[in-house]
N, CA, C and O of each residue as an XYZ file, in Angstrom:
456
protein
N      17.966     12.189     14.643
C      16.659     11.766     15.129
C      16.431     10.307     14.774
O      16.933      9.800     13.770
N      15.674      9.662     15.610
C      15.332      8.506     15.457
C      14.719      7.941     13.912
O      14.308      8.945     13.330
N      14.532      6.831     13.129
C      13.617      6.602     12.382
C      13.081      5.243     12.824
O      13.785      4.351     13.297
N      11.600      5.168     12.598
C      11.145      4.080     12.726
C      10.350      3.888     11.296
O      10.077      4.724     10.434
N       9.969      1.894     11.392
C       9.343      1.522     10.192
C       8.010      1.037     10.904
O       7.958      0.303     11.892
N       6.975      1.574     10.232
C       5.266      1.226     10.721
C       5.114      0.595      9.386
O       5.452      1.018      8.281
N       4.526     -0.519      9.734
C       4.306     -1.565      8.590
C       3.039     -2.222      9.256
O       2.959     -2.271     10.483
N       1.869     -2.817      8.296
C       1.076     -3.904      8.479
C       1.394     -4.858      7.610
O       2.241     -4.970      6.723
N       0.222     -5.775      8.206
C       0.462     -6.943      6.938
C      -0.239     -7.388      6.140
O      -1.386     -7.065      6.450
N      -0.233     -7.929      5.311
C      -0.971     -8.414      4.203
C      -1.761     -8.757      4.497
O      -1.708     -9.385      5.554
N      -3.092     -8.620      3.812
C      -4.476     -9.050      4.205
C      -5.229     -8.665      5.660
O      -6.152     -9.321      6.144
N      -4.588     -7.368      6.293
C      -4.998     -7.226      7.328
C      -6.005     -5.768      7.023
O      -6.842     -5.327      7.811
N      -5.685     -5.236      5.773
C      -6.738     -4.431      5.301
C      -8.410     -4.473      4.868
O      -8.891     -4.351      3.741
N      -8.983     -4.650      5.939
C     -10.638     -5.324      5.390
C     -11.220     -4.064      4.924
O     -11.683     -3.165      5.625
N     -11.127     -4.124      3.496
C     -11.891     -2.849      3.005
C     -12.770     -3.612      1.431
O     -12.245     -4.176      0.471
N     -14.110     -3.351      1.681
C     -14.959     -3.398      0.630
C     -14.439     -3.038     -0.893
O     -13.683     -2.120     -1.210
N     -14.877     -3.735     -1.494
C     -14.170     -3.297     -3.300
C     -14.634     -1.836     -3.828
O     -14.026     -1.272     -4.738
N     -15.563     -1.370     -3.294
C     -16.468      0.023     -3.429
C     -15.109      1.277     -2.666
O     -15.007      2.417     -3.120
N     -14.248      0.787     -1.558
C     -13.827      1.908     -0.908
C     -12.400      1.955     -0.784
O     -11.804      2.470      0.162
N     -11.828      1.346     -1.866
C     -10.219      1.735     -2.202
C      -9.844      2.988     -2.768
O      -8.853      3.696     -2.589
N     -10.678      3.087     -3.366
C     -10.392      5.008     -3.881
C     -10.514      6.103     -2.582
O     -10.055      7.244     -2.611
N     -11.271      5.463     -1.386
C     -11.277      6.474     -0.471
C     -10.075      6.177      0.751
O      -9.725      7.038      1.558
N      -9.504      4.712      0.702
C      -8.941      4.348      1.601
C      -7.437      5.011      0.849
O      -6.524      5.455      1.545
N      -7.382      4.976     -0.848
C      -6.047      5.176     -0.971
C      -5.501      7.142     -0.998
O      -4.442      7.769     -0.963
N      -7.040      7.467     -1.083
C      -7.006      9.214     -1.024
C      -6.705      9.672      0.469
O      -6.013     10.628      0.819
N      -7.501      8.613      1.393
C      -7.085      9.325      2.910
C      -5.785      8.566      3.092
O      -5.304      9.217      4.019
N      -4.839      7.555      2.801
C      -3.504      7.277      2.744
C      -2.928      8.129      2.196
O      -1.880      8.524      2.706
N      -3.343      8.647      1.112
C      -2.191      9.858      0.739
C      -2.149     10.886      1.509
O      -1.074     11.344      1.895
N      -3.230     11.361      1.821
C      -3.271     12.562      2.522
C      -2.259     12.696      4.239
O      -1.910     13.666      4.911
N      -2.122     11.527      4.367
C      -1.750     11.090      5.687
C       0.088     11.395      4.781
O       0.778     12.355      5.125
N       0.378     10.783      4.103
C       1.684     10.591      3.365
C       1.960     12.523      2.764
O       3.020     13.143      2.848
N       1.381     12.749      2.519
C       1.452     14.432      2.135
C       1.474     14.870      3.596
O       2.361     15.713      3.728
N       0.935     14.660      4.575
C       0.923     15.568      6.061
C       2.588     15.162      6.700
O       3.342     16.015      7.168
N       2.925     13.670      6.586
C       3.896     13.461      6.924
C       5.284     14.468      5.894
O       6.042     15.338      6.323
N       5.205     14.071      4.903
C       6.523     14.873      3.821
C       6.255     16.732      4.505
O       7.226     17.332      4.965
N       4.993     17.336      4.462
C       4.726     18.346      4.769
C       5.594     18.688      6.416
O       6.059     19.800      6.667
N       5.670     17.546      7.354
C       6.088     18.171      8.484
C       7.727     17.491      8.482
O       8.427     17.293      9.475
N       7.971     17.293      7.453
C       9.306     16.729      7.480
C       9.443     15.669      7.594
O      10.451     15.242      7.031
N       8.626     14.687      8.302
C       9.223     13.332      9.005
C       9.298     12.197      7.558
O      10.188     11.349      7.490
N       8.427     12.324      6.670
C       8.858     11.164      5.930
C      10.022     11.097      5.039
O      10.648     11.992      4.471
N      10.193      9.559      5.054
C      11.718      9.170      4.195
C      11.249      8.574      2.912
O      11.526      8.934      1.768
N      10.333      7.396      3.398
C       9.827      6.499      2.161
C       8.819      5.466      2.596
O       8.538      5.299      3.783
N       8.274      4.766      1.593
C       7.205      4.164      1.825
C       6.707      3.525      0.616
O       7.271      3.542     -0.478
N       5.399      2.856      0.956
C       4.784      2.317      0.090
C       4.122      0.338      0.230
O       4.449     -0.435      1.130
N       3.503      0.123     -0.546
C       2.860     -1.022     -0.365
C       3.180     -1.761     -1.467
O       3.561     -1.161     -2.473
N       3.078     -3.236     -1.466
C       3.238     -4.647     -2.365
C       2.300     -4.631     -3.380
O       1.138     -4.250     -3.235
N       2.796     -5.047     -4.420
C       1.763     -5.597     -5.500
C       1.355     -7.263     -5.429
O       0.492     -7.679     -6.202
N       1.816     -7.906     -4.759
C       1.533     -9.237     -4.697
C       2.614    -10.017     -3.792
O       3.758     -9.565     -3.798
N       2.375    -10.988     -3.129
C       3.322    -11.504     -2.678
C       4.190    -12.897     -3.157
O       3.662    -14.003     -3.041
N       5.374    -12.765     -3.627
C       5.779    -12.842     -4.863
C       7.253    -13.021     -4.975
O       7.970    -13.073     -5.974
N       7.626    -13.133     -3.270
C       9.307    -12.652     -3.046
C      10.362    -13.836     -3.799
O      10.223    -15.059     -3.769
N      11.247    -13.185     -4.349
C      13.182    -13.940     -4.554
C      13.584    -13.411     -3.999
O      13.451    -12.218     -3.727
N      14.592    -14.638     -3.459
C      15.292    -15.138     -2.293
C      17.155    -14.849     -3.333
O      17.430    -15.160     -4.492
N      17.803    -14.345     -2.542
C      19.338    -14.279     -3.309
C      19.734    -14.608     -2.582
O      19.611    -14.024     -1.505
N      20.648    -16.045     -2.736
C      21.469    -16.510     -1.468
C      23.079    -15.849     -1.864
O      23.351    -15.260     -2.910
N      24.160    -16.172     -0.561
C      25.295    -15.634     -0.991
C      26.239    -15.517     -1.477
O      27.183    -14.728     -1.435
N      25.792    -16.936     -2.323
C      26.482    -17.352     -4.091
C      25.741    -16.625     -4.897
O      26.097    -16.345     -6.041
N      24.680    -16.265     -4.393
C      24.092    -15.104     -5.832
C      22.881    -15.698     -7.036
O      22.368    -15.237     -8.056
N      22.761    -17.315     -6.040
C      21.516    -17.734     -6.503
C      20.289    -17.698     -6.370
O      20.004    -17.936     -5.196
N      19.404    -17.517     -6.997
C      18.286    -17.249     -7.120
C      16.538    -17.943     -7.857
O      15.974    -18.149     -8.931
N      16.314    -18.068     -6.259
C      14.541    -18.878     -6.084
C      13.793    -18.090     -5.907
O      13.893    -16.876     -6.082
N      12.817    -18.790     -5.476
C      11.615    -18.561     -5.293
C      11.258    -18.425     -3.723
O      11.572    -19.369     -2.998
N      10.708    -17.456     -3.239
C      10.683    -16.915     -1.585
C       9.463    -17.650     -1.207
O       8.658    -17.988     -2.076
N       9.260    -17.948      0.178
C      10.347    -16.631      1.074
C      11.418    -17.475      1.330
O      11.679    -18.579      0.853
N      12.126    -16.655      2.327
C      12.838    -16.996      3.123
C      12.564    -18.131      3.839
O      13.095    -19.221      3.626
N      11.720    -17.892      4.712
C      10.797    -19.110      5.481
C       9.294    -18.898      5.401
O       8.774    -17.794      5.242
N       8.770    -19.817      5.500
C       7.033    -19.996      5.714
C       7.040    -18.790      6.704
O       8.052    -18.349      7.250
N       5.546    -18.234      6.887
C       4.840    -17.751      7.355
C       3.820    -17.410      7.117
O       3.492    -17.471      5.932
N       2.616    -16.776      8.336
C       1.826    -16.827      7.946
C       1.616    -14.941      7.845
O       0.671    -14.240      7.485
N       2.874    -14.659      8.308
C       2.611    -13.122      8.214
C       3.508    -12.546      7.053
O       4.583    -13.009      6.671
N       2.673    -11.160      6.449
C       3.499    -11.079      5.139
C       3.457     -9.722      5.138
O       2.385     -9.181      5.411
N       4.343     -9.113      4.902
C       4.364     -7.207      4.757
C       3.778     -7.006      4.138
O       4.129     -7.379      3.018
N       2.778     -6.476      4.189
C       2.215     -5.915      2.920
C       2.232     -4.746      2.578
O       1.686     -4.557      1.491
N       2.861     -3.397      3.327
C       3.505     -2.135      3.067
C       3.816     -1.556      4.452
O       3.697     -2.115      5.543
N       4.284     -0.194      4.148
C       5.709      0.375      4.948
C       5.635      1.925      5.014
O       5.211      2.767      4.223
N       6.054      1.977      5.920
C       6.648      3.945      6.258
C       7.388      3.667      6.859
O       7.419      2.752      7.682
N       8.738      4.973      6.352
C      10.170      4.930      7.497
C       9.509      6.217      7.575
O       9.086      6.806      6.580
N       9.410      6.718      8.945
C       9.949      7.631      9.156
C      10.895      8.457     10.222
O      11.333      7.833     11.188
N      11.202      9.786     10.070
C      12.457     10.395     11.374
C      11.099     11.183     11.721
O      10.203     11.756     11.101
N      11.594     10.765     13.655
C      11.120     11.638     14.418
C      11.079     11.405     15.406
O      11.211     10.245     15.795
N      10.770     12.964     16.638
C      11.920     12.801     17.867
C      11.968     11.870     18.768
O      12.918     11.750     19.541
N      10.758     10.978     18.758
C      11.069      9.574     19.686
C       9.586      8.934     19.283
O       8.753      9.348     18.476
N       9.570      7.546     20.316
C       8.578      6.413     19.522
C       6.830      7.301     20.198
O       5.724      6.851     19.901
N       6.993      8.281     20.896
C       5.565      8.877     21.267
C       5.096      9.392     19.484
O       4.086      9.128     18.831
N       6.244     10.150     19.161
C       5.572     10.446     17.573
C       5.609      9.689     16.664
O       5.157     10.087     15.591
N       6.081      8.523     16.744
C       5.970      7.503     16.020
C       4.501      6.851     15.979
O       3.888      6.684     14.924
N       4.075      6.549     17.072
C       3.092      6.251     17.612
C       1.681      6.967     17.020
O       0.755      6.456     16.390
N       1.888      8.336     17.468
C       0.906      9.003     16.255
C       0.750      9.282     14.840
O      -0.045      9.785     14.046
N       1.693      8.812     14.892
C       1.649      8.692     12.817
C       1.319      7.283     12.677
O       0.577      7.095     11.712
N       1.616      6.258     13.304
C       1.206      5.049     13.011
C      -0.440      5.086     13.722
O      -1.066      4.030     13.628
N      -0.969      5.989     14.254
C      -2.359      5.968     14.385
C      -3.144      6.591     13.148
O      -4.262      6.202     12.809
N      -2.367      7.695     12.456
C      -2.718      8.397     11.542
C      -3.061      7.464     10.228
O      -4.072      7.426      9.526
N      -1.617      6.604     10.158
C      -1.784      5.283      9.139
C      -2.898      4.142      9.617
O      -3.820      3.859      8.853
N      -2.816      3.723     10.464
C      -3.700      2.897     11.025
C      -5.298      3.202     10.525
O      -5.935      2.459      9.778
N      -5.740      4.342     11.058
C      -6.875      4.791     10.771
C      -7.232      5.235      9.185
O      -8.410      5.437      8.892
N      -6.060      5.395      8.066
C      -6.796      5.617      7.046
C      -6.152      4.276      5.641
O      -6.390      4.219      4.435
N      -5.304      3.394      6.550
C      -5.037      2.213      5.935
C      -6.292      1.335      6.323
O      -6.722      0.550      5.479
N      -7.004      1.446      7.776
C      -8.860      0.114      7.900
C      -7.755     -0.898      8.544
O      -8.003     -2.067      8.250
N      -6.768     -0.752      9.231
C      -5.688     -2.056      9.851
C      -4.635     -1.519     10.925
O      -3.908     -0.530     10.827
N      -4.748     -2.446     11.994
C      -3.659     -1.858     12.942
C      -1.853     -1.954     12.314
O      -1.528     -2.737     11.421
N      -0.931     -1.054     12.959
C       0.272     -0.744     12.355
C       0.866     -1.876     13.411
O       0.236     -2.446     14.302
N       2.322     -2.043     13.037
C       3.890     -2.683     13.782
C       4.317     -1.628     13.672
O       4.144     -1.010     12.622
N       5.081     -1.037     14.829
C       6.016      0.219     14.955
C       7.163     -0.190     15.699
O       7.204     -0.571     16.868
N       8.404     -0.020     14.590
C       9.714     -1.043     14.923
C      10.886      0.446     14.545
O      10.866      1.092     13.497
N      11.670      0.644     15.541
C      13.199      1.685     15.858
C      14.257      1.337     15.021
O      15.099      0.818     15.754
N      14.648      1.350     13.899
C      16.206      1.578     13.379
C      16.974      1.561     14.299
O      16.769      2.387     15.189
N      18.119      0.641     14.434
C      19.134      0.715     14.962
C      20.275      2.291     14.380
O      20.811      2.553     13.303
N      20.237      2.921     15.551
C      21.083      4.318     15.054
C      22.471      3.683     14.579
O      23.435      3.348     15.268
N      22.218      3.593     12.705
C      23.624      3.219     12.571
C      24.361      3.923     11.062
O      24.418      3.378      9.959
N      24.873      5.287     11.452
C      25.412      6.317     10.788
C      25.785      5.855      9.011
O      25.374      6.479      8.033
N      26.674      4.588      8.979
C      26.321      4.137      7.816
C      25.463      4.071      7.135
O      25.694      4.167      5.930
N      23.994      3.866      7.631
C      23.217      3.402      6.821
C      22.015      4.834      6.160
O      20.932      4.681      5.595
N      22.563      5.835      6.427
C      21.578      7.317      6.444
C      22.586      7.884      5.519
O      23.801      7.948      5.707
N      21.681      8.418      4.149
C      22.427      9.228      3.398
C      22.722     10.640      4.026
O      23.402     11.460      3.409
């Protein structure tokens, strides 16, 4: 089966300082419905943005990669049978993350799936 990654981005969460306890209880609940029907792999959100960069001598700065103005700010992989159900789980996230999702297809590539 397919997996896709639904990700927003940083700072695209407009939620009041009063309603993180409710935004992060209806995120879980969304993350428990997903593990419950099988489809999730993994997930989760940033503590700050903050990235090192390892180049391919193995040295190591200070990120990013390149400027931007867009920044991940968390993630779901999940498997499932095509991008229509993708689609509704990234509405499911959408609606209890307060921010619209990116819904992006894994290249089917057998190596990379335990």
């Amino acid at each position: 089966m397919p997996r896709f990654i639904i990700s927003f981005n940083d700072g695209d969460m407009k939620v009041a300082d009063d309603e993180w306890q409710q935004v992060a209880d209806e995120s879980h609940a969304v993350v428990r419905e997903a593990k419950s029907a099988g489809v999730w792999i993994f997930g989760g959100g940033f503590h700050t943005f903050d990235p090192v960069v390892v180049a391919e001598d193995g040295k190591v700065t200070r990120g990013p990669i390149t400027k931007s103005d867009v920044v991940l700010g968390g993630f779901s992989v999940l498997e499932v049978k095509d991008s229509e159900e993708a689609y509704a789980w990234a509405a499911k996230i959408a609606k209890s993350c307060r921010c619209p999702q990116e819904v992006r297809e894994f290249i089917d590539d057998p190596e990379s799936v335990n």
